[in-house]
C-alpha positions in Angstrom: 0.0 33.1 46.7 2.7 30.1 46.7 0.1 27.7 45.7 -0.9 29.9 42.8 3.5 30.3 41.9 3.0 26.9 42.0 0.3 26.0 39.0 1.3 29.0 36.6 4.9 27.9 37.0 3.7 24.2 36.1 1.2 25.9 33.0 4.6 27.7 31.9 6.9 24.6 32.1 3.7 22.5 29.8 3.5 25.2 27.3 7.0 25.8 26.7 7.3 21.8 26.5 4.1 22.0 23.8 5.9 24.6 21.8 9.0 22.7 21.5 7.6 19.4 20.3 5.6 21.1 17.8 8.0 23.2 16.7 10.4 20.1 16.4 7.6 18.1 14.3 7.1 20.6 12.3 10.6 20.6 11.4 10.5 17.1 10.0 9.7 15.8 7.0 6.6 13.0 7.7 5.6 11.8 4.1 2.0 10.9 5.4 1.3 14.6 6.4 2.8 15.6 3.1 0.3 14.6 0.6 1.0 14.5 -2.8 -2.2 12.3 -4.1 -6.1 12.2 -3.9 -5.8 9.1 -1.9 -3.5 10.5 0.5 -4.9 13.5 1.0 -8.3 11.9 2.0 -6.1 9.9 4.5 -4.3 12.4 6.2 -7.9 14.2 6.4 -8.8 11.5 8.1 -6.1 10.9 10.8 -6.3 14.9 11.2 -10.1 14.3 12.1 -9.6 11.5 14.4 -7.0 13.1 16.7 -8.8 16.6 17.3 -12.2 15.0 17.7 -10.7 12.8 19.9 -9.1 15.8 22.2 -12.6 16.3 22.9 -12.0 12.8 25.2 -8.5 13.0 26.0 -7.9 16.8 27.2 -10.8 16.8 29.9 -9.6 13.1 31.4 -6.2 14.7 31.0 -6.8 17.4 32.9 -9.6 16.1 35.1 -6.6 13.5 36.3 -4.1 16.6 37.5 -6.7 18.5 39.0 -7.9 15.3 41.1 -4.6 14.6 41.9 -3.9 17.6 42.8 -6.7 18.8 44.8 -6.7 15.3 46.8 -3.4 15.9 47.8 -1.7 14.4 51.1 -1.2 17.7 52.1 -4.2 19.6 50.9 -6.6 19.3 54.3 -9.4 21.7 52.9 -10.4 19.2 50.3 -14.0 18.7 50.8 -14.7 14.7 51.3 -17.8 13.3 49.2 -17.8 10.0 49.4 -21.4 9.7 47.9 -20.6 11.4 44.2 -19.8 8.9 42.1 -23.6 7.8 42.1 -24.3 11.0 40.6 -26.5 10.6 37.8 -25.5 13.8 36.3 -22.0 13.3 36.5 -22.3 9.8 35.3 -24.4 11.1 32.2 -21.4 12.9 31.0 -18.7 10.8 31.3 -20.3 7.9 29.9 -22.5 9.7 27.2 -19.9 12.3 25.8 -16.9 9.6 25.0 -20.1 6.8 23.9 -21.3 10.3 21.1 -17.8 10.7 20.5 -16.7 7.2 19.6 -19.8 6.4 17.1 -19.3 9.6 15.2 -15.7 8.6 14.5 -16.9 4.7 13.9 -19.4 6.7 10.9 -16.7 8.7 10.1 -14.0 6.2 9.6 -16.8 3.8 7.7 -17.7 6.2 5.5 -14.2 7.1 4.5 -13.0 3.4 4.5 -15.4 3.1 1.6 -14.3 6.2 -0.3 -10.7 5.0 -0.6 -11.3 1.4 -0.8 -8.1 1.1 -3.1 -9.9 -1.2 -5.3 -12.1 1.4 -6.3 -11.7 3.6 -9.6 -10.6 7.5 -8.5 -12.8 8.5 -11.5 -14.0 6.2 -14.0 -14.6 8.2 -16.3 -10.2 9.5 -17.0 -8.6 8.2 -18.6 -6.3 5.6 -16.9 -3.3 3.7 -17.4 -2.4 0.5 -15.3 0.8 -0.7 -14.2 1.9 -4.0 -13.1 3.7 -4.8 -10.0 6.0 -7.3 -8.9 7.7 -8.0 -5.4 10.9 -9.9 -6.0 13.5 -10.4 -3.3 14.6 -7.2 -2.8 13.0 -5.3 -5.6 10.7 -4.1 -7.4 9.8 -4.7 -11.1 7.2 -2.5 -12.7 5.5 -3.3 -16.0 4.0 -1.2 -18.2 1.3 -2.8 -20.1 0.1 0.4 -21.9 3.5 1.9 -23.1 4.9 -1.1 -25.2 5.3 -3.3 -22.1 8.6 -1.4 -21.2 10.1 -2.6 -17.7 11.6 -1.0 -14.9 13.5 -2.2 -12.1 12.8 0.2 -8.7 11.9 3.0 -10.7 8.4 3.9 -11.8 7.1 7.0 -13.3 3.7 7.8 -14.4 1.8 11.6 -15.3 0.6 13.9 -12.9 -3.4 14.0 -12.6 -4.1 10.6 -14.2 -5.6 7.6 -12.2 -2.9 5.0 -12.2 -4.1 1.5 -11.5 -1.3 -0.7 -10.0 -1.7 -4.8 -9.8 0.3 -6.1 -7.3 1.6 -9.9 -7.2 4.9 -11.2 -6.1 7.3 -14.0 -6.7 8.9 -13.9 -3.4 7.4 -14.3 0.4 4.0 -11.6 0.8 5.4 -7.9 0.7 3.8 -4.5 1.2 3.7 -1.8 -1.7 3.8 1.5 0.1 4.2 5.5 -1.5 3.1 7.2 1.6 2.7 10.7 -0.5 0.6 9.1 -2.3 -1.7 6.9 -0.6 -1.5 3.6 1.9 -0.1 0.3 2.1 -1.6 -2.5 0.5 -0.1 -6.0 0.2 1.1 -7.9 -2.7 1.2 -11.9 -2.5 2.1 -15.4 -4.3 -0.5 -16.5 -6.9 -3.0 -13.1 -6.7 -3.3 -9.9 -8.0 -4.5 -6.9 -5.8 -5.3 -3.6 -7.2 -4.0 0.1 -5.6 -5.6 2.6 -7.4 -3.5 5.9 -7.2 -3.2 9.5 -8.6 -0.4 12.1 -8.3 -1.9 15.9 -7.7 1.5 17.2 -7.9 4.5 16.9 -10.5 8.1 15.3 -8.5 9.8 12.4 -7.2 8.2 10.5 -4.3 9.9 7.5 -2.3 8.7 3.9 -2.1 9.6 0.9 -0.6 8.3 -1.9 1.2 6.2 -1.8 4.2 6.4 -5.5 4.9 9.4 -6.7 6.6 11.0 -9.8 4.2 14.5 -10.5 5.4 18.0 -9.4 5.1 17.5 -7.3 2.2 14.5 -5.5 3.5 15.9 -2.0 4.6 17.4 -1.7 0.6 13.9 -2.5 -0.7 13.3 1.1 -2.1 12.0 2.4 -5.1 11.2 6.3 -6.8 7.8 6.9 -8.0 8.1 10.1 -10.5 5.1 11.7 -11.2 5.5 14.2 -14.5 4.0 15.9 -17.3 2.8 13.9 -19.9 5.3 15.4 -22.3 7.6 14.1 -20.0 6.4 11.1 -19.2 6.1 10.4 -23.2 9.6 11.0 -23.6 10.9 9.1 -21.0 8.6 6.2 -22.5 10.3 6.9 -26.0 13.8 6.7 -24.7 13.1 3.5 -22.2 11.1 1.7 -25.2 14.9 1.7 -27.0 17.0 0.5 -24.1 18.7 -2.8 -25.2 18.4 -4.9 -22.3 14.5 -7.0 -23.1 12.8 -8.8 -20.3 12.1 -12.2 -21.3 11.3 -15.3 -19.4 15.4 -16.2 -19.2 16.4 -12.7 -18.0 13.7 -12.7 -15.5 14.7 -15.8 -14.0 18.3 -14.2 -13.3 16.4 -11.2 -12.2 14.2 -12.6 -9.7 17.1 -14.3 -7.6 17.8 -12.7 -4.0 20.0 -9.5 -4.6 19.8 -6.4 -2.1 20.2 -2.7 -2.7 19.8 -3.1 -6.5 20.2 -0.1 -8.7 17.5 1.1 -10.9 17.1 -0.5 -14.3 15.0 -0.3 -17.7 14.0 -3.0 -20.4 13.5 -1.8 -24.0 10.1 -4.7 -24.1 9.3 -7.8 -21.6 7.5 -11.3 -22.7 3.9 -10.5 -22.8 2.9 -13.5 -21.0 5.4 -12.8 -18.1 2.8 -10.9 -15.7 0.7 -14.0 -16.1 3.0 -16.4 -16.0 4.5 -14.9 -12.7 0.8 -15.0 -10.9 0.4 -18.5 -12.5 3.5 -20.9 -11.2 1.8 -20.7 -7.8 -1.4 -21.9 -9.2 -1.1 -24.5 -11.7 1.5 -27.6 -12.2 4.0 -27.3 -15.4 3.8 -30.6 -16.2 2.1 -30.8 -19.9 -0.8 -33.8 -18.9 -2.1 -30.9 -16.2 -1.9 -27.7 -18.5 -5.0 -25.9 -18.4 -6.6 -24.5 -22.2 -6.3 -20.5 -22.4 -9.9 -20.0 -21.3 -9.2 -22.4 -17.8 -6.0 -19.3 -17.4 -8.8 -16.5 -18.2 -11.1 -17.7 -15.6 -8.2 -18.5 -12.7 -6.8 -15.1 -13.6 -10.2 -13.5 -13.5 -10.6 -15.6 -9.9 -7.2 -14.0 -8.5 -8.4 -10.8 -9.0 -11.8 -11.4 -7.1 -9.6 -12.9 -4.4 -7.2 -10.0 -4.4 -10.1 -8.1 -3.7 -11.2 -9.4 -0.9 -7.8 -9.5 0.6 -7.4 -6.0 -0.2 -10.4 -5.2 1.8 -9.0 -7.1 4.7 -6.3 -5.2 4.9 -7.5 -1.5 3.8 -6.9 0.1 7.4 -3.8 1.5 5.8 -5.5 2.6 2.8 
C-alpha cells in the first residue's frame, strides 16, 4: 500500500505542477500564438502540429524513463533480470519504427508548409495589393509608400485590414531582421538587396514590430507599430500624412539615416522618388560620373537584387 502512496502522491505533485505552468502561459501575452495574419496563422498551425505529434515520441520515452528507473531500483529486489531483451525484434521494431514514421511525416509536413508561406510568394494574386518599401536604418525604421503619393513614415506603418501587403526590405545600415510576429515571421533585410515579405492583416488594430536581428547599442529601441485599419481609415490617415510639411528628400534622408536610438514616430508629406533606389544602389555601383551606369544598366541590377533577395529569403524562411 506505501508503494502505491508513493506513485499517486508523485501523479498528484506532476499534475498540479502541469496545471500551474499552463495556467501561467496562458496568462501571457505570446504574440506568435496570437495571430492576427494569414501568414501567421499558418505558422502557429504549424508549431501547434509539430509539438503534439511529437508527444507521440516524447511522452512514452518520458515515461518509459521513470518507470525503468523506477522499477530497476536499488531497492526494488523483485525486479525480474532479462539480460537478453534488448535483442528483441519486436521491441526493437517499435522503438525504431514509430519515431523513424513520426519524423518523416513531420519532414512532409514542414516541406509542404515551408512552400505555402514562402514569403516571396503572392497570398492571392488575384487582390488587389499594395506594396510598401522598407528601410533598416540605425535604429529605425523608414517605410515608404509607393502607392499613396510616396508618403514616408518613420517607425510607424499602417496599411488596411484584408489586403495583401507586399513589403521590400533593404537597409542602409549593418543586415537587420523585419519581424511583426502577429503577423507572420522574420525575414532579413540587407545592404545592396531587396527581399520581399508578403503579409496580410485578418484583423483591424495595432500590432508591435521591431527588429529581430541584434545591431548594436541601439537595438532594444528598434521598435515600430504596424496598424492595420479600414480602408476609410487608412484613406484618411493617407490624406492627412500626404499634407505633413516635413518632405523626404535625398538631404533630409542623409540627416535621417545617421545613428540615433529610441526615435519617435514621424511622417513626410512626399519623399524623392528615386530615394528607394538610390538607397539599394550606393552599395552597388561607384558615384563617380566616368562609372555611372545608363537607366536600363539600373533596371537590370535592380531587377538582379530582387532575384538575389529571393534566394536569400529562401535561405532564411525557417522563421517564415
Amino acid at each position: 500500500m506505501r508503494k502505491y502512496s508513493k506513485v499517486i502522491l508523485a501523479s498528484l505533485v506532476v499534475i498540479i505542477l502541469t496545471v500551474v505552468i499552463v495556467r501561467y502561459v496562458g496568462s501571457l501575452h505570446i504574440p506568435m500564438l496570437d495571430p492576427k495574419g494569414i501568414v501567421a496563422l499558418k505558422e502557429r498551425n504549424l508549431m501547434a502540429f509539430t509539438l503534439l505529434f511529437g508527444f507521440f515520441v516524447m511522452i512514452p520515452v518520458f515515461g518509459m524513463t521513470i518507470a525503468i528507473a523506477w522499477r530497476y531500483r536499488e531497492g526494488n529486489t523483485k525486479a525480474r533480470y532479462t539480460p537478453n531483451a534488448g535483442t528483441n525484434r519486436i521491441a526493437e521494431t517499435v522503438w525504431w519504427g514509430i519515431p523513424i514514421v513520426i519524423i518523416l511525416i513531420l519532414s512532409i509536413v514542414t516541406w509542404v508548409s515551408t512552400k505555402d508561406i514562402d514569403p516571396f510568394k503572392p497570398l492571392d494574386p488575384h487582390a488587389k495589393s499594395m506594396t510598401i518599401k522598407v528601410v533598416a536604418l540605425n535604429w529605425k525604421w523608414l517605410f515608404i509608400y509607393p502607392d499613396a503619393g510616396n508618403i514616408a513614415t518613420v517607425n510607424y506603418v499602417q496599411f488596411p485590414v484584408n489586403t495583401p501587403v507586399t513589403f521590400e526590405l533593404t537597409a542602409d545600415a549593418p543586415m537587420n531582421s523585419f519581424w511583426i510576429p502577429q503577423l507572420g515571421g522574420q525575414l532579413y533585410a540587407m545592404p545592396g538587396m531587396i527581399t520581399k515579405l508578403n503579409l496580410n492583416a485578418t484583423e483591424v488594430g495595432e500590432y508591435k514590430g521591431s527588429s529581430a536581428n541584434i545591431s548594436g547599442a541601439g537595438f532594444a529601441g528598434m521598435k515600430f507599430i504596424a496598424k492595420a485599419s479600414s480602408q476609410h481609415d487608412f484613406d484618411t490617415w493617407v490624406a492627412k500624412t500626404q499634407k505633413a510639411p516635413q518632405q523626404l528628400d535625398h538631404a533630409t534622408y542623409a540627416e535621417l539615416a545617421k545613428d540615433s536610438t529610441n526615435n519617435p514616430v514621424a511622417s513626410y508629406g512626399t519623399t524623392s522618388s528615386d530615394l528607394y533606389d538610390t538607397i539599394v544602389m550606393k552599395y552597388m555601383m561607384p558615384t563617380t560620373s566616368a562609372t555611372k551606369s545608363t537607366t536600363d544598366t539600373k533596371a537590370a541590377q535592380m531587377d538582379h537584387m530582387h532575384m538575389e533577395g529571393m534566394d536569400m529569403s529562401t535561405m532564411n524562411m525557417g522563421t517564415n
